[in-house]
PDB file of the backbone (N, CA, C, O) and the ligand in Angstrom, with CONECT records:
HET     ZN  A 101       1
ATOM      1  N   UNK A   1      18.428  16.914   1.271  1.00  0.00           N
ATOM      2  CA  UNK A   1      18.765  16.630  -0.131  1.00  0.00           C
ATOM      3  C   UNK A   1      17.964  17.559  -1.049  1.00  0.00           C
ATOM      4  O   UNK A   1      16.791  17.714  -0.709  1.00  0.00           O
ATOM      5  N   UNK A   2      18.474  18.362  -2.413  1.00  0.00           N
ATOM      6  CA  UNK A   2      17.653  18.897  -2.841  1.00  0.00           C
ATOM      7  C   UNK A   2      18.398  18.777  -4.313  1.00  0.00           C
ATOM      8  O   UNK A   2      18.009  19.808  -4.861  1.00  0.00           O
ATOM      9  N   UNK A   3      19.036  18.267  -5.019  1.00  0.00           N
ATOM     10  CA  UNK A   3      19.596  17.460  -5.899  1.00  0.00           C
ATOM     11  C   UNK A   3      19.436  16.225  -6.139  1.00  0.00           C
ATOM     12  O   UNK A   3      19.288  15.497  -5.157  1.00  0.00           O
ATOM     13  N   UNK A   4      19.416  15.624  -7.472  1.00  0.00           N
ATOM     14  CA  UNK A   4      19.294  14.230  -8.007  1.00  0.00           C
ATOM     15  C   UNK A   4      20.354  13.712  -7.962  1.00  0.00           C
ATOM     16  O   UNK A   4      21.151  14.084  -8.823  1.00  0.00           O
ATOM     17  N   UNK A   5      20.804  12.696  -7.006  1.00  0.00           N
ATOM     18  CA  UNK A   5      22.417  12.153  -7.975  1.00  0.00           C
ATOM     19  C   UNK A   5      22.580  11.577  -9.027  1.00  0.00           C
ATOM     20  O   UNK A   5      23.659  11.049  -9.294  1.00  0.00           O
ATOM     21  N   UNK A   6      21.415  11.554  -9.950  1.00  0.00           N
ATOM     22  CA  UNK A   6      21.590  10.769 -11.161  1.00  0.00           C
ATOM     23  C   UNK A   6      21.794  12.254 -12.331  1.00  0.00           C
ATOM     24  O   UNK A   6      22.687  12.441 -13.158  1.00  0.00           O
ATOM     25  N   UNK A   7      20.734  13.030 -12.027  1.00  0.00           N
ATOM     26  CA  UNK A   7      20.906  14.442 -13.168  1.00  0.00           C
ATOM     27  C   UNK A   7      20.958  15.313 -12.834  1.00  0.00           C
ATOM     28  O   UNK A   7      20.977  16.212 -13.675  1.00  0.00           O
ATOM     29  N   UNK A   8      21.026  15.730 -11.199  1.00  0.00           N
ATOM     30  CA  UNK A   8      21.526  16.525 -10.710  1.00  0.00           C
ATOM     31  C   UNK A   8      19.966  17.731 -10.844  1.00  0.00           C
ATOM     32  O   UNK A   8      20.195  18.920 -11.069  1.00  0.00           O
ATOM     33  N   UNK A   9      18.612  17.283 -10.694  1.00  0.00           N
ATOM     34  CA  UNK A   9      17.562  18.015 -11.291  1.00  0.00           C
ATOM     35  C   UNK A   9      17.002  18.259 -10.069  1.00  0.00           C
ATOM     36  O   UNK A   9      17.338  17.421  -9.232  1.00  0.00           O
ATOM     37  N   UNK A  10      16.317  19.052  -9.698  1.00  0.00           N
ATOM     38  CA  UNK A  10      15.669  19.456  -8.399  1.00  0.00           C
ATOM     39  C   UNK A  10      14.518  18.320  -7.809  1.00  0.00           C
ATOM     40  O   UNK A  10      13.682  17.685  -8.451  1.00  0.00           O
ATOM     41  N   UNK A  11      14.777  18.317  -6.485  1.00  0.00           N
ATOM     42  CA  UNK A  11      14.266  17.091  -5.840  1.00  0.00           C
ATOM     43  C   UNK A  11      13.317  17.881  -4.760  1.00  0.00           C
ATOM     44  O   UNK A  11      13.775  18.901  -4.245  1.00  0.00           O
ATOM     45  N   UNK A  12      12.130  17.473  -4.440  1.00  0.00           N
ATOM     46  CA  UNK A  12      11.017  17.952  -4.164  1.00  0.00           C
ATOM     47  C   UNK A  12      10.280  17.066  -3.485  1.00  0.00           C
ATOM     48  O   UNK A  12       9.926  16.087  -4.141  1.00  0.00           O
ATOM     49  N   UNK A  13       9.898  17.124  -2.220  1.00  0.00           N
ATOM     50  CA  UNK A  13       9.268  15.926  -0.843  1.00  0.00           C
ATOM     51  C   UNK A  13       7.843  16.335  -1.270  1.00  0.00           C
ATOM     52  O   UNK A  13       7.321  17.439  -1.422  1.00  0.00           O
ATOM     53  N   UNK A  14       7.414  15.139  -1.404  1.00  0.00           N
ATOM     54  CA  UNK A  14       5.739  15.119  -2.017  1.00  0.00           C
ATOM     55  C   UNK A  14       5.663  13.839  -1.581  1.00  0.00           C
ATOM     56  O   UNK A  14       6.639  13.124  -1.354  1.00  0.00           O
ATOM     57  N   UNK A  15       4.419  13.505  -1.447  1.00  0.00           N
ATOM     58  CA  UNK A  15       4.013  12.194  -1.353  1.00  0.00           C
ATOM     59  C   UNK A  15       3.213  11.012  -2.917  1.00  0.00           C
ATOM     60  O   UNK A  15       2.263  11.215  -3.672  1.00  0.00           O
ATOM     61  N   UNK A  16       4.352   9.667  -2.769  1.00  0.00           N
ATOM     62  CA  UNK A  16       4.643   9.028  -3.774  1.00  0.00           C
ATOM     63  C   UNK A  16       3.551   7.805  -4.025  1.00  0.00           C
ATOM     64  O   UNK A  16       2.767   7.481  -3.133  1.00  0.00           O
ATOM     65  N   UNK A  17       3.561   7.501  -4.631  1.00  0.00           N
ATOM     66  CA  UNK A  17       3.031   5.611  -5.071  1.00  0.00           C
ATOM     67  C   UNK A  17       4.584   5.040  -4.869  1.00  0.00           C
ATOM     68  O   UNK A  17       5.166   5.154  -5.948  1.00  0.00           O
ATOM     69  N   UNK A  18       5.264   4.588  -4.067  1.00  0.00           N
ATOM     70  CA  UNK A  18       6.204   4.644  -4.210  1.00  0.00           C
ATOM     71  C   UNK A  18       6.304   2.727  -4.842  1.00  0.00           C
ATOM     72  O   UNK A  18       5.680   1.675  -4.707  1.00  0.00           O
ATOM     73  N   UNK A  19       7.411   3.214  -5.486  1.00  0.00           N
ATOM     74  CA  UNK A  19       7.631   0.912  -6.339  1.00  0.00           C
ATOM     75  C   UNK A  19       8.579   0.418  -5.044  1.00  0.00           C
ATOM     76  O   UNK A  19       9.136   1.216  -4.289  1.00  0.00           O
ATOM     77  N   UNK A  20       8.633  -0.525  -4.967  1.00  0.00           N
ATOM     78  CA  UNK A  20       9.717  -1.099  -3.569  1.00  0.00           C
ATOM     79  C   UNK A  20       9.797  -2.861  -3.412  1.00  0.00           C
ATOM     80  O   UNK A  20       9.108  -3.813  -3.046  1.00  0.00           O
ATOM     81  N   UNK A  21      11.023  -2.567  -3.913  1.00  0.00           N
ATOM     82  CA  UNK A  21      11.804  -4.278  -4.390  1.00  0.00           C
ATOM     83  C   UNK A  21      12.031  -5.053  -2.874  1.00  0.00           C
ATOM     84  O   UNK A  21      12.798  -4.889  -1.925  1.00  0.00           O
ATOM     85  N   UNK A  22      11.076  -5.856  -3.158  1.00  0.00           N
ATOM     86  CA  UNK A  22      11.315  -6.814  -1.545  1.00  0.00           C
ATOM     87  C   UNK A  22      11.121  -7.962  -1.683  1.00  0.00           C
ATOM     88  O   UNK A  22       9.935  -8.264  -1.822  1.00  0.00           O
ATOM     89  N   UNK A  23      12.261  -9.229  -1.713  1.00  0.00           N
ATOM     90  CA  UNK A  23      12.337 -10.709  -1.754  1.00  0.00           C
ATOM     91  C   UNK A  23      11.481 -10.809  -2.941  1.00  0.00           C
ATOM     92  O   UNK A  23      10.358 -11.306  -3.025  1.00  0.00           O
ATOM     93  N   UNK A  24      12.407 -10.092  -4.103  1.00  0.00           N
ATOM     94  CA  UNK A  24      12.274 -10.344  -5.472  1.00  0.00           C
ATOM     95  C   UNK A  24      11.036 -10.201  -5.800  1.00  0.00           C
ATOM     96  O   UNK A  24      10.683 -10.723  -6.858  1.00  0.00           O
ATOM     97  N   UNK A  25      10.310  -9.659  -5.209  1.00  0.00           N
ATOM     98  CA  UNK A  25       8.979  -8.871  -5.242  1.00  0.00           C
ATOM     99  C   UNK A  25       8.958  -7.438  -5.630  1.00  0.00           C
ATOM    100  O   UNK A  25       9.797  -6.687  -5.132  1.00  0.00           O
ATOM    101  N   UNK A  26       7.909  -6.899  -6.637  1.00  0.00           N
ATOM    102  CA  UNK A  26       7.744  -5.772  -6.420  1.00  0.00           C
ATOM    103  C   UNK A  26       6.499  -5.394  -6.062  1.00  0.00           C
ATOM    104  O   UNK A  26       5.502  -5.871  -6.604  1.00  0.00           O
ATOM    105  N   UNK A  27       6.428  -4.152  -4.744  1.00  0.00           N
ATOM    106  CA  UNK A  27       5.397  -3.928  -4.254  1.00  0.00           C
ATOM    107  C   UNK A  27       5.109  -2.216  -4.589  1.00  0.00           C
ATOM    108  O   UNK A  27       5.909  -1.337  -4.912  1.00  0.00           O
ATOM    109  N   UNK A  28       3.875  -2.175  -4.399  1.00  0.00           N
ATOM    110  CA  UNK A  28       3.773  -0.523  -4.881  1.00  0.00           C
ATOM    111  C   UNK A  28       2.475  -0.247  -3.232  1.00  0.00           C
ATOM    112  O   UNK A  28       1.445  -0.797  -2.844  1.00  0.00           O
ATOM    113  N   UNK A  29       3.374   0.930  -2.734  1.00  0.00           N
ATOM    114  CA  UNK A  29       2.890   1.392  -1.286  1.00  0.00           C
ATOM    115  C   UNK A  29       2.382   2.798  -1.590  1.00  0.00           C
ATOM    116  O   UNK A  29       3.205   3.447  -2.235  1.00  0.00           O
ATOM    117  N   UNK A  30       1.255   3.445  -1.304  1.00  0.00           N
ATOM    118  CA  UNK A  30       0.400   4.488  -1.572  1.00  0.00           C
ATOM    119  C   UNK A  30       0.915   5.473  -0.605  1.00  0.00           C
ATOM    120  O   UNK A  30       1.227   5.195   0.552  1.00  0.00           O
ATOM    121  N   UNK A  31       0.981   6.550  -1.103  1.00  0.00           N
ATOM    122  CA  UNK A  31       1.009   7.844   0.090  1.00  0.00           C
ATOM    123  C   UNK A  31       2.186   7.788   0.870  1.00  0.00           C
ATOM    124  O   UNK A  31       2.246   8.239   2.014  1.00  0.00           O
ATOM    125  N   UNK A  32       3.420   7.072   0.085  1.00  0.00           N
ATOM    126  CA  UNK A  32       4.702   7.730   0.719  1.00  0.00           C
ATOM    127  C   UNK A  32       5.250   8.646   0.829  1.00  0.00           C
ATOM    128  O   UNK A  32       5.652   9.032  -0.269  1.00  0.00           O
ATOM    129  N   UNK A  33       5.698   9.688   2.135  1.00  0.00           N
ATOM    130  CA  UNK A  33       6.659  10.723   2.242  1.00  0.00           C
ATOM    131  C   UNK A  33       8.119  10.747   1.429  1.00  0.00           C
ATOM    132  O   UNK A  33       9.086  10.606   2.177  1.00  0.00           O
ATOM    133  N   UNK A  34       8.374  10.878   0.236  1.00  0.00           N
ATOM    134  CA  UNK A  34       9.364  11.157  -0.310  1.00  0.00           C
ATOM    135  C   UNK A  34       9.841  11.927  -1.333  1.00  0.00           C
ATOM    136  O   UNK A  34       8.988  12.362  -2.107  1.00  0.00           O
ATOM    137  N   UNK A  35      11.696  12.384  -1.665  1.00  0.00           N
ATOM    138  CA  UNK A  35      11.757  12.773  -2.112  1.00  0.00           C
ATOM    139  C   UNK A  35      11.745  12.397  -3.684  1.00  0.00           C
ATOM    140  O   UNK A  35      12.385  11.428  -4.092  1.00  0.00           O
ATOM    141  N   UNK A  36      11.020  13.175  -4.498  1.00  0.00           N
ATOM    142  CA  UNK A  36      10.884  12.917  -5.717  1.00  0.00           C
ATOM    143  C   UNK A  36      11.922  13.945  -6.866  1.00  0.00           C
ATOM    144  O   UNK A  36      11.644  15.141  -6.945  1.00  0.00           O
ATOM    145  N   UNK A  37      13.135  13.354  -7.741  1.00  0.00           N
ATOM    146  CA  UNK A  37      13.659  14.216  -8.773  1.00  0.00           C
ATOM    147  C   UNK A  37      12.456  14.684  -9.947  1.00  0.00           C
ATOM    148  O   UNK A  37      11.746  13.974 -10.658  1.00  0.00           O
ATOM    149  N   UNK A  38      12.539  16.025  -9.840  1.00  0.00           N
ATOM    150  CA  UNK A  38      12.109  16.880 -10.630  1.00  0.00           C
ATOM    151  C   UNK A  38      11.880  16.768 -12.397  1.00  0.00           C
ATOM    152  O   UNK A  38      10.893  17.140 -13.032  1.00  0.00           O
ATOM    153  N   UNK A  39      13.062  16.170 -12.886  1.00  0.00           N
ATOM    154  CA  UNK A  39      13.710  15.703 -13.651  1.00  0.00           C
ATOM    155  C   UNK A  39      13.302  14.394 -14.383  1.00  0.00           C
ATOM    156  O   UNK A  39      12.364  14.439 -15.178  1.00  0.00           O
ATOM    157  N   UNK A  40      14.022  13.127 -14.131  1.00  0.00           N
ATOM    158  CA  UNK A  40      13.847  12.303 -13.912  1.00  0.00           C
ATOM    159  C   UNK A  40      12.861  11.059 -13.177  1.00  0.00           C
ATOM    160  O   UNK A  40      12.680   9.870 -13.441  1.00  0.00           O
ATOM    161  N   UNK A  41      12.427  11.825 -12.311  1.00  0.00           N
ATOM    162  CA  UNK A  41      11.435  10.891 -11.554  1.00  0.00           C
ATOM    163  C   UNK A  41      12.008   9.726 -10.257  1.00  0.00           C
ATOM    164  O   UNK A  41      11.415   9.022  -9.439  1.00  0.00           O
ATOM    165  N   UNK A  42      13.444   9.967 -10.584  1.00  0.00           N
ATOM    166  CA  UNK A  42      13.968   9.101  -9.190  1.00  0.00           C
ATOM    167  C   UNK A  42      13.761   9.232  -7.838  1.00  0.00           C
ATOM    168  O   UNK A  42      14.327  10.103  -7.178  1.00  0.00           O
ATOM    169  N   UNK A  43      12.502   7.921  -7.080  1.00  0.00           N
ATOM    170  CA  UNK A  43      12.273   8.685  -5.755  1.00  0.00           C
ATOM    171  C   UNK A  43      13.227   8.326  -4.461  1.00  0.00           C
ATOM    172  O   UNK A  43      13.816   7.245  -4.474  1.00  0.00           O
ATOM    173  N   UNK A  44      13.393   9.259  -3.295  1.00  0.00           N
ATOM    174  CA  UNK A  44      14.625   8.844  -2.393  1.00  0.00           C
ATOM    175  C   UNK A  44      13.519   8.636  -1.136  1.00  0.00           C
ATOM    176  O   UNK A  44      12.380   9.103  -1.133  1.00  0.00           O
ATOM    177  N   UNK A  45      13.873   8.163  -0.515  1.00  0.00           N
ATOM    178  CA  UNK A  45      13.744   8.027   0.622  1.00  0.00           C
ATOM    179  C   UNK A  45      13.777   8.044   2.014  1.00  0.00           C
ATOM    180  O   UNK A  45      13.786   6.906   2.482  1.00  0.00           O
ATOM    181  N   UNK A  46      13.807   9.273   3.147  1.00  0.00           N
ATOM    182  CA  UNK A  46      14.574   8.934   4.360  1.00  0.00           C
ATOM    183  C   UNK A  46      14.559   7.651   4.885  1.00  0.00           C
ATOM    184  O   UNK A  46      13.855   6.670   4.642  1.00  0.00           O
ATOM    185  N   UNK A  47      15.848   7.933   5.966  1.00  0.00           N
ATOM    186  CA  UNK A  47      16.230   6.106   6.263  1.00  0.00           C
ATOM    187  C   UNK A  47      14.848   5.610   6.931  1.00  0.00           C
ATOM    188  O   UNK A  47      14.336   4.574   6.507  1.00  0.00           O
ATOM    189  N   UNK A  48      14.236   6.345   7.978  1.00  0.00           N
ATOM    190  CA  UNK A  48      12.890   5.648   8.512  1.00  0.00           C
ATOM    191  C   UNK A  48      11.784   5.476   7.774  1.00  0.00           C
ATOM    192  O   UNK A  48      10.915   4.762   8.274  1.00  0.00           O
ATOM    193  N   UNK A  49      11.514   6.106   6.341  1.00  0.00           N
ATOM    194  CA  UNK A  49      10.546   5.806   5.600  1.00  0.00           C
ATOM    195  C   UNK A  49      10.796   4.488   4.895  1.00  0.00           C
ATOM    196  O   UNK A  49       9.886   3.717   4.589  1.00  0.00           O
ATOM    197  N   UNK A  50      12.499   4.200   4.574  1.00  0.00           N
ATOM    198  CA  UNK A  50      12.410   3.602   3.738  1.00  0.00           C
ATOM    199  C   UNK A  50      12.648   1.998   4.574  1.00  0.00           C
ATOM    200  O   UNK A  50      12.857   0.948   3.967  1.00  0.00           O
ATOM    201  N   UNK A  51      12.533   2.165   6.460  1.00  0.00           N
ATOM    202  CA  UNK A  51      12.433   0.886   7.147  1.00  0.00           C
ATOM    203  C   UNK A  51      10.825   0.601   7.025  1.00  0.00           C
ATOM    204  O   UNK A  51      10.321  -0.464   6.669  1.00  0.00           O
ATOM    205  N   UNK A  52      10.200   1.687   7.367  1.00  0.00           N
ATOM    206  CA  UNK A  52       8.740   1.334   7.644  1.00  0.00           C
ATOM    207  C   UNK A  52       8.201   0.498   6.033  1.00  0.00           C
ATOM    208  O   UNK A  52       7.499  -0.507   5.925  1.00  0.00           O
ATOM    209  N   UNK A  53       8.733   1.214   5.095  1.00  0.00           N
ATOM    210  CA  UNK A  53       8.173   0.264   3.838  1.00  0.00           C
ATOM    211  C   UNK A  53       8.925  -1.289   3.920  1.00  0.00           C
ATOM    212  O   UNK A  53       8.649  -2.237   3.185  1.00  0.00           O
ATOM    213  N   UNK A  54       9.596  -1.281   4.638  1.00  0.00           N
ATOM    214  CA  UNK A  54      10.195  -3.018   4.838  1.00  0.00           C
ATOM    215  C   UNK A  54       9.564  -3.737   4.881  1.00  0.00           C
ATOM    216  O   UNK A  54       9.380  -4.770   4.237  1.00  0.00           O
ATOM    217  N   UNK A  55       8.835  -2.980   6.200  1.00  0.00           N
ATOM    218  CA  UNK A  55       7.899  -3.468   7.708  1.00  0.00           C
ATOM    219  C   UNK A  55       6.680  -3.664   6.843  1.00  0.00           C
ATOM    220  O   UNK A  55       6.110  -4.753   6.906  1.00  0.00           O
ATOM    221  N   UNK A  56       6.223  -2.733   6.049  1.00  0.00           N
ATOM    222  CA  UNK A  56       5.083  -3.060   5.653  1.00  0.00           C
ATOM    223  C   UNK A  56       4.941  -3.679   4.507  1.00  0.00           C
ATOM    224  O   UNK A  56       3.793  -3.681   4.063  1.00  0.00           O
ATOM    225  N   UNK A  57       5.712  -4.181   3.920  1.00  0.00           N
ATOM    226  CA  UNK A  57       6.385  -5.000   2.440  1.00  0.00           C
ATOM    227  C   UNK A  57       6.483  -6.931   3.334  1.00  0.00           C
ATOM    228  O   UNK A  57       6.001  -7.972   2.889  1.00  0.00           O
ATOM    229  N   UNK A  58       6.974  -6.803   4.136  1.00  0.00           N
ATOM    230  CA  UNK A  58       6.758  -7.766   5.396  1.00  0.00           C
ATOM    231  C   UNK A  58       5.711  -7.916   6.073  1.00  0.00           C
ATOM    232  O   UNK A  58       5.828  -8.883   6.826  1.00  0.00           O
ATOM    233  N   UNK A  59       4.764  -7.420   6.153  1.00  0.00           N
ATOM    234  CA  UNK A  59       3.295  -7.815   6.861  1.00  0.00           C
ATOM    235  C   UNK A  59       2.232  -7.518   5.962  1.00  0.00           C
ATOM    236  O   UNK A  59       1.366  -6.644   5.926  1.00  0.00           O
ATOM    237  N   UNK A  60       2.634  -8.789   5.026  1.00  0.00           N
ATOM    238  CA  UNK A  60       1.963  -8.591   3.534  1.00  0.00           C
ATOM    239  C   UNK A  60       0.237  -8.534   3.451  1.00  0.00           C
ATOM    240  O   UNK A  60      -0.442  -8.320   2.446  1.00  0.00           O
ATOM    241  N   UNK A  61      -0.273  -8.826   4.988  1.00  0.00           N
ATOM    242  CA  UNK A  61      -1.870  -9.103   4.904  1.00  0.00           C
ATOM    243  C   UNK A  61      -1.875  -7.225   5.109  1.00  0.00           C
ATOM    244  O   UNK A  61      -3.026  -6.864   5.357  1.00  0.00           O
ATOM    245  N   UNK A  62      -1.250  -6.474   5.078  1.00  0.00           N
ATOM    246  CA  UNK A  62      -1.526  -5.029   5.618  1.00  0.00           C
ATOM    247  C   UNK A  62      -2.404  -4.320   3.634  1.00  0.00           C
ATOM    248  O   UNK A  62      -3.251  -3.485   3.317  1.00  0.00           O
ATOM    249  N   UNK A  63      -1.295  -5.540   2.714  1.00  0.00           N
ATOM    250  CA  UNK A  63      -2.388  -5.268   1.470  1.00  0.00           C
ATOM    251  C   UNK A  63      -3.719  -5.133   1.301  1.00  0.00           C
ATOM    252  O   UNK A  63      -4.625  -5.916   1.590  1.00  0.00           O
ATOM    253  N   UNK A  64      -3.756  -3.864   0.710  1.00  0.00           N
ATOM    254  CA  UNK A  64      -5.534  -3.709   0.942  1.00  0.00           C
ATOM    255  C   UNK A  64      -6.178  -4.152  -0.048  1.00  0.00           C
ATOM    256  O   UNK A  64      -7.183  -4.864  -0.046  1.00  0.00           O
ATOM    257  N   UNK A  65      -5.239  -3.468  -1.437  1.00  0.00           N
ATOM    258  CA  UNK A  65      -6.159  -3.730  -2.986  1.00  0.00           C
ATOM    259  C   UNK A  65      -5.408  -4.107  -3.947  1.00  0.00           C
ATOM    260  O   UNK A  65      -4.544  -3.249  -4.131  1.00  0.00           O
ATOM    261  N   UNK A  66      -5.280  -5.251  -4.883  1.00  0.00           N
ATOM    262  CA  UNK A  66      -4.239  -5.753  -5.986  1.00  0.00           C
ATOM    263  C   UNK A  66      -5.300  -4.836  -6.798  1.00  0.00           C
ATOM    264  O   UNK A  66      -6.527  -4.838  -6.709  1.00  0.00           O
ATOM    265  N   UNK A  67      -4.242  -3.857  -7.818  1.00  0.00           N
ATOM    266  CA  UNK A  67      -5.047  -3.263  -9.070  1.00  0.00           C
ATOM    267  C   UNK A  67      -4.375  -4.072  -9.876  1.00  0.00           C
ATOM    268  O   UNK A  67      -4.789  -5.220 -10.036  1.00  0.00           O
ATOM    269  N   UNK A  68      -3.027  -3.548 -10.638  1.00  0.00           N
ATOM    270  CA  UNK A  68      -2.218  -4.745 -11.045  1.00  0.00           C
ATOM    271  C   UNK A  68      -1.329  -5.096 -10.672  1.00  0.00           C
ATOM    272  O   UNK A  68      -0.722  -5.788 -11.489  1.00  0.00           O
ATOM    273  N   UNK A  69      -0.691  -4.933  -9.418  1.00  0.00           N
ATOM    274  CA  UNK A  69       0.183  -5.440  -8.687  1.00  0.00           C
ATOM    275  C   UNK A  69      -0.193  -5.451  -7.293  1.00  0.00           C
ATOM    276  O   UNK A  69      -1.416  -5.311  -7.278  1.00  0.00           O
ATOM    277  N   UNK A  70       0.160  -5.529  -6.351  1.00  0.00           N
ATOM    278  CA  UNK A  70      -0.095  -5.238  -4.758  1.00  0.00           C
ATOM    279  C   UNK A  70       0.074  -4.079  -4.266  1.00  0.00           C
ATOM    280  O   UNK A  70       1.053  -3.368  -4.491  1.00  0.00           O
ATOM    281  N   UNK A  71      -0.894  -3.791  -3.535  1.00  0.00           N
ATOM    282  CA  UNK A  71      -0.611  -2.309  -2.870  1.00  0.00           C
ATOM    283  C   UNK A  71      -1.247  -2.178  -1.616  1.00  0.00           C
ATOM    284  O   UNK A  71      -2.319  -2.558  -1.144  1.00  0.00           O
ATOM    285  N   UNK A  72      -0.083  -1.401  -1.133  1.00  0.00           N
ATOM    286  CA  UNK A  72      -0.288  -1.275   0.412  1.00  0.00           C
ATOM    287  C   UNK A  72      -0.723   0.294   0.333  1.00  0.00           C
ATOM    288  O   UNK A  72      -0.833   1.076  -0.612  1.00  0.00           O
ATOM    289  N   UNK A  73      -0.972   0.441   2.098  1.00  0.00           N
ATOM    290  CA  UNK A  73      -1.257   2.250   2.532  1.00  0.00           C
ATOM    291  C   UNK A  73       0.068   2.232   3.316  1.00  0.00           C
ATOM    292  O   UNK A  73       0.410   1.244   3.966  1.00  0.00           O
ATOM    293  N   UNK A  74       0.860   3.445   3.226  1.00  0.00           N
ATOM    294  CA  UNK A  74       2.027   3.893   4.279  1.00  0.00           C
ATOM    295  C   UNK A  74       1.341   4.561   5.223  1.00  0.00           C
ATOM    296  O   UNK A  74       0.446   5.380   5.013  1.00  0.00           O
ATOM    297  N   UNK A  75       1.862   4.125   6.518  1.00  0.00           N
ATOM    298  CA  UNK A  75       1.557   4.237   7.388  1.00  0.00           C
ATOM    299  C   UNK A  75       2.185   4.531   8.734  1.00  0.00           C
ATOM    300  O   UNK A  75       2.273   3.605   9.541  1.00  0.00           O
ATOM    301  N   UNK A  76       2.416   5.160   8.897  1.00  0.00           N
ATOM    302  CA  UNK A  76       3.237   5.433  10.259  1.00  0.00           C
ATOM    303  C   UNK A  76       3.643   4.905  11.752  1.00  0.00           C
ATOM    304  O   UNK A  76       4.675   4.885  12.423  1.00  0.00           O
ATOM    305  N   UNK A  77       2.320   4.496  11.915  1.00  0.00           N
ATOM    306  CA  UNK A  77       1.755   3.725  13.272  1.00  0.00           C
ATOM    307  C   UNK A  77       2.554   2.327  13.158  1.00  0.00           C
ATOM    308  O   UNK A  77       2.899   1.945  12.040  1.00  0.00           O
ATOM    309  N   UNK A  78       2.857   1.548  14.322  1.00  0.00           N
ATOM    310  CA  UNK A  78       3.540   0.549  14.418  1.00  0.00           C
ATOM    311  C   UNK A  78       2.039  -0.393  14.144  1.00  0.00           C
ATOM    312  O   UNK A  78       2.077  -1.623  14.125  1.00  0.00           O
TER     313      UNK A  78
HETATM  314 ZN    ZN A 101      17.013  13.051 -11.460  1.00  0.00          ZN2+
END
């Protein structure tokens, strides 16, 4: 992917704070692999990054530090 589908602005794989809506929760996960619009700021996700943030949105003791919301570390390792 190297386009936004929202503005069509250049999209660029960096690592995110990424936000991530889970059972009407929002969680914010540190040091995600994703793609970020240039533009806009819309971040994407590959499909296995965006299971592992499930997984870890789901094994909610993996939270390390509430600043003002919850936040996890991404992590790769099962
Ligand atoms: Zn965009």
């Amino acid at each position: 992917m190297d386009t936004c589908e929202f503005c069509n602005g250049e999209v660029k794989h960096q690592f995110v704070r990424a936000r991530f809506h889970f059972k009407g929760q929002t969680i914010y996960i540190d040091n995600v692999p994703a793609w970020v619009c240039s533009k806009c700021g819309e971040q994407y996700f590959d499909a296995p990054v965006y299971k592992r943030l499930e997984e870890i949105a789901r094994h909610r003791r993996r939270i390390k530090k509430t600043i003002s919301f919850p936040l996890a570390e991404y992590d790769s390792k099962v």
